[in-house]
Residue frames as qw, qx, qy, qz and C-alpha x, y, z in Angstrom:
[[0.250, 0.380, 0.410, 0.790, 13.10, -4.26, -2.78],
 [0.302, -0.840, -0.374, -0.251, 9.81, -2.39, -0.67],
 [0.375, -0.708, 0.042, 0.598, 12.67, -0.98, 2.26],
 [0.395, -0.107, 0.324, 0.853, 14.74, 0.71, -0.97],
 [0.102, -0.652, -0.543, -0.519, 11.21, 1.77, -2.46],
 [0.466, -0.833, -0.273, 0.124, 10.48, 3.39, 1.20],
 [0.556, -0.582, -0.018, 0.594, 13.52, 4.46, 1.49],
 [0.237, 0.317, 0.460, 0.795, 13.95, 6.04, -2.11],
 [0.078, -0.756, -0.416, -0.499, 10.68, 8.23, -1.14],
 [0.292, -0.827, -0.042, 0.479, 11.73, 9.75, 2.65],
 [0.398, -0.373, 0.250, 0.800, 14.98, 11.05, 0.41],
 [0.021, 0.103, 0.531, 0.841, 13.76, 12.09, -2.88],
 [0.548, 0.286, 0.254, -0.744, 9.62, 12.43, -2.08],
 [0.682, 0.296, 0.642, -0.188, 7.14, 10.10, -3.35],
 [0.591, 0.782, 0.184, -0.068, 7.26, 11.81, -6.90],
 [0.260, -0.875, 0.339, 0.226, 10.74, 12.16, -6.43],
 [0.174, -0.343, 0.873, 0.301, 12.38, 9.51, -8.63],
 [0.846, 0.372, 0.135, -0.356, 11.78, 6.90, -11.43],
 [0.461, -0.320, 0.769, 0.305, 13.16, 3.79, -12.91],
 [0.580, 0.573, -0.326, -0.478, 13.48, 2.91, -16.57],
 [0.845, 0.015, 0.510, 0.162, 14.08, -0.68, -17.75],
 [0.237, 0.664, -0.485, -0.518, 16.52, 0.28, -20.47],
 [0.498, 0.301, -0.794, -0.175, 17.39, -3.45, -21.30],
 [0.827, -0.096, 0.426, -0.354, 15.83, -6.78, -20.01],
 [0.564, 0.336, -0.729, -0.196, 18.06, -10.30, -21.66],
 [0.867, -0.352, 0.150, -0.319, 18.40, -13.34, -21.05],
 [0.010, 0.649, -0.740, -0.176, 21.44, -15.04, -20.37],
 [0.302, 0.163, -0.907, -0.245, 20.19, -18.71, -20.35],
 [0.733, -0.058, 0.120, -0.667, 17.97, -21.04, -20.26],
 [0.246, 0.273, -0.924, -0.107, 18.12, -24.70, -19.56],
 [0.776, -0.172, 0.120, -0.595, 15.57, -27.19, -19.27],
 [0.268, 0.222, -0.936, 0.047, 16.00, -30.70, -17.97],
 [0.107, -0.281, -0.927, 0.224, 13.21, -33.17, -16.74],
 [0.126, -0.619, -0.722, -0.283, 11.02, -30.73, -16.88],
 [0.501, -0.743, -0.276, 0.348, 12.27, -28.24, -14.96],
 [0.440, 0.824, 0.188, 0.304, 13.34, -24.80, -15.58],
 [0.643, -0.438, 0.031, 0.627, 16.84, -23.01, -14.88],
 [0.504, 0.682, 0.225, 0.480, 17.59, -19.55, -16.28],
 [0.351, -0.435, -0.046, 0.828, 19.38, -16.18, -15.52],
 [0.267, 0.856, 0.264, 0.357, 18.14, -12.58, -16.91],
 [0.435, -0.126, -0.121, 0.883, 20.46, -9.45, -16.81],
 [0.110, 0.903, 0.413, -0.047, 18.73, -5.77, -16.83],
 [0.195, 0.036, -0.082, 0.977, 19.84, -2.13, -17.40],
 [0.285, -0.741, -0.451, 0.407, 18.05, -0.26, -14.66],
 [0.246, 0.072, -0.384, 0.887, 18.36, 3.72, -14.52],
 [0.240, -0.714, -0.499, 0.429, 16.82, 5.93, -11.72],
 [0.026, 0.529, 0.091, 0.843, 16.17, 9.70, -12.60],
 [0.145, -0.642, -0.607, 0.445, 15.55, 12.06, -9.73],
 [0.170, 0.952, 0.227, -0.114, 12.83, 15.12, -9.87],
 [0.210, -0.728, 0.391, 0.522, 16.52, 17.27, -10.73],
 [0.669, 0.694, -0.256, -0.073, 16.87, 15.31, -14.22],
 [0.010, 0.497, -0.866, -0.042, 20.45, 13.46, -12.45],
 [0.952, -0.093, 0.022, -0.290, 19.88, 9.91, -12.81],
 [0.373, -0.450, 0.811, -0.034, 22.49, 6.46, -12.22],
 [0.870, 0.205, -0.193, -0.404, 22.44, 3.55, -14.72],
 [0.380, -0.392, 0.837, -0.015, 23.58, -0.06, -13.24],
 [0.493, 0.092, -0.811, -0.302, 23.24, -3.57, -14.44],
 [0.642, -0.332, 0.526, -0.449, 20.72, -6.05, -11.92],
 [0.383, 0.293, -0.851, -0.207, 20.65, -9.80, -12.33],
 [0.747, -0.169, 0.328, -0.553, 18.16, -12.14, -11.59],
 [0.201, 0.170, -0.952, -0.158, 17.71, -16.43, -11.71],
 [0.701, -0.280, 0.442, -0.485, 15.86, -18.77, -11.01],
 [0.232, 0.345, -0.910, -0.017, 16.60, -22.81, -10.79],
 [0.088, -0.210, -0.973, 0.040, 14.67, -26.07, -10.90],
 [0.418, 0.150, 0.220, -0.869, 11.59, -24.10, -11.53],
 [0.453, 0.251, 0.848, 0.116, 8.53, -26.37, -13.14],
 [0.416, 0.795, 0.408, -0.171, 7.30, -23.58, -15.68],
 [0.563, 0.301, 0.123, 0.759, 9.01, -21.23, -17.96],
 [0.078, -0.767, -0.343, -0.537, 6.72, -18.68, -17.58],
 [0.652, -0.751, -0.057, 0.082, 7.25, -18.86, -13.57],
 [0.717, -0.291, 0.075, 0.629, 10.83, -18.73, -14.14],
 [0.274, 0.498, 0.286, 0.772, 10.74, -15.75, -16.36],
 [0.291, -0.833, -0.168, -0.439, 8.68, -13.68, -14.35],
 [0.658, -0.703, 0.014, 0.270, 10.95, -14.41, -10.87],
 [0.610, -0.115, 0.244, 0.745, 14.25, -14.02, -12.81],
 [0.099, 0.808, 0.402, 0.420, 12.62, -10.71, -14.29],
 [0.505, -0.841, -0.067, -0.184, 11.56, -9.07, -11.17],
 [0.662, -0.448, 0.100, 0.592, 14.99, -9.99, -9.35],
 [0.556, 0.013, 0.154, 0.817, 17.20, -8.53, -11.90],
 [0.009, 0.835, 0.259, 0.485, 14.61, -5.16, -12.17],
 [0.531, -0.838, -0.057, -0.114, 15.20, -4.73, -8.21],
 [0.793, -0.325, 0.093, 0.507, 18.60, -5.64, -8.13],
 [0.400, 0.271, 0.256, 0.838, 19.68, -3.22, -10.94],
 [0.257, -0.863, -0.169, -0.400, 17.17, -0.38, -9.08],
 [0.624, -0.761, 0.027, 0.173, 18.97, -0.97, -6.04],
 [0.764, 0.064, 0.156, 0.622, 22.64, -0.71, -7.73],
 [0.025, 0.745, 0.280, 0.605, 21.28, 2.38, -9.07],
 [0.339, -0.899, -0.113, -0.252, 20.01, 3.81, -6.20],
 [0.715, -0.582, -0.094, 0.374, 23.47, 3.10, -4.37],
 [0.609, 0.370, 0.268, 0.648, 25.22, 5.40, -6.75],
 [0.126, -0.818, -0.149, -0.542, 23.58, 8.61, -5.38],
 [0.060, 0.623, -0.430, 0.650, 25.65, 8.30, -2.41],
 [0.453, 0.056, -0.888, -0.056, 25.57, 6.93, 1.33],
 [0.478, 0.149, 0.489, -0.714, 22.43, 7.45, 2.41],
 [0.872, 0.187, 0.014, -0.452, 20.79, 5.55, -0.22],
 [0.681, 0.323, -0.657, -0.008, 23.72, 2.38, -0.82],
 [0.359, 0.129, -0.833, 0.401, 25.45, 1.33, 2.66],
 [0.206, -0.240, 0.731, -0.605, 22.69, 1.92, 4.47],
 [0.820, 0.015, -0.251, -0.515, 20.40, -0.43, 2.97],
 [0.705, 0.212, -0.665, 0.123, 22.46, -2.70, 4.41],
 [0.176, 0.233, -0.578, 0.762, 21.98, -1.61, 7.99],
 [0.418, -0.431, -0.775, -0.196, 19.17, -3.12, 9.18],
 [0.198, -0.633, -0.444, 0.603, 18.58, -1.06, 12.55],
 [0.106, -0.220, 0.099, 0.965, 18.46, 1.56, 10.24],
 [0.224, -0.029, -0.501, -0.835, 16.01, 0.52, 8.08],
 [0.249, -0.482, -0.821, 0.178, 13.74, -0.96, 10.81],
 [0.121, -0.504, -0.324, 0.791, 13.56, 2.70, 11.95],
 [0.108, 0.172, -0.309, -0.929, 12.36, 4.21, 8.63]]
């Protein structure tokens, strides 16, 4: 998530953008032996400084965790960054395929 965060400010400027958690569920939750197993879904959107913004969906889990709380808070966070990054590939490809290009983002 911190390279798309880095990489979200060179293009748009530090003040250049913002994410909204529109929605935050949970799809399930299963507990066995003590151990926790769940999935959360988000709606993410991104607004740049222009007022355009991009709304995606992110998804997050976690599995055989030993807390709820610990599993809530990783399956959170995933599905915030995953649905920022979905987002942020929407604005075109300088911010989607090359997040995926690792010499690239070693250089930024």
């Amino acid at each position: 998530g911190w390279k798309m965060m880095n990489l979200a400010n060179e293009v748009f400027g530090f003040s250049g953008w913002r994410s909204e958690i529109k929605t935050l569920s949970v799809d399930f939750i299963e507990e066995r032996e003590g151990r926790v197993s769940l999935a959360v879904t988000s709606t993410i959107r991104v607004i740049i400084r222009d007022g355009a913004y991009r709304e995606d969906i992110g998804f997050g889990s976690a599995d055989n965790v030993r807390s709820k709380g610990q599993a809530m808070e990783k399956a959170k966070k995933e599905a915030v960054t995953d649905g920022i990054k979905r987002c942020f590939r929407q604005f075109g490809n300088l911010m989607g395929n090359c997040l995926y290009d690792k010499r690239y983002l070693q250089s930024v």
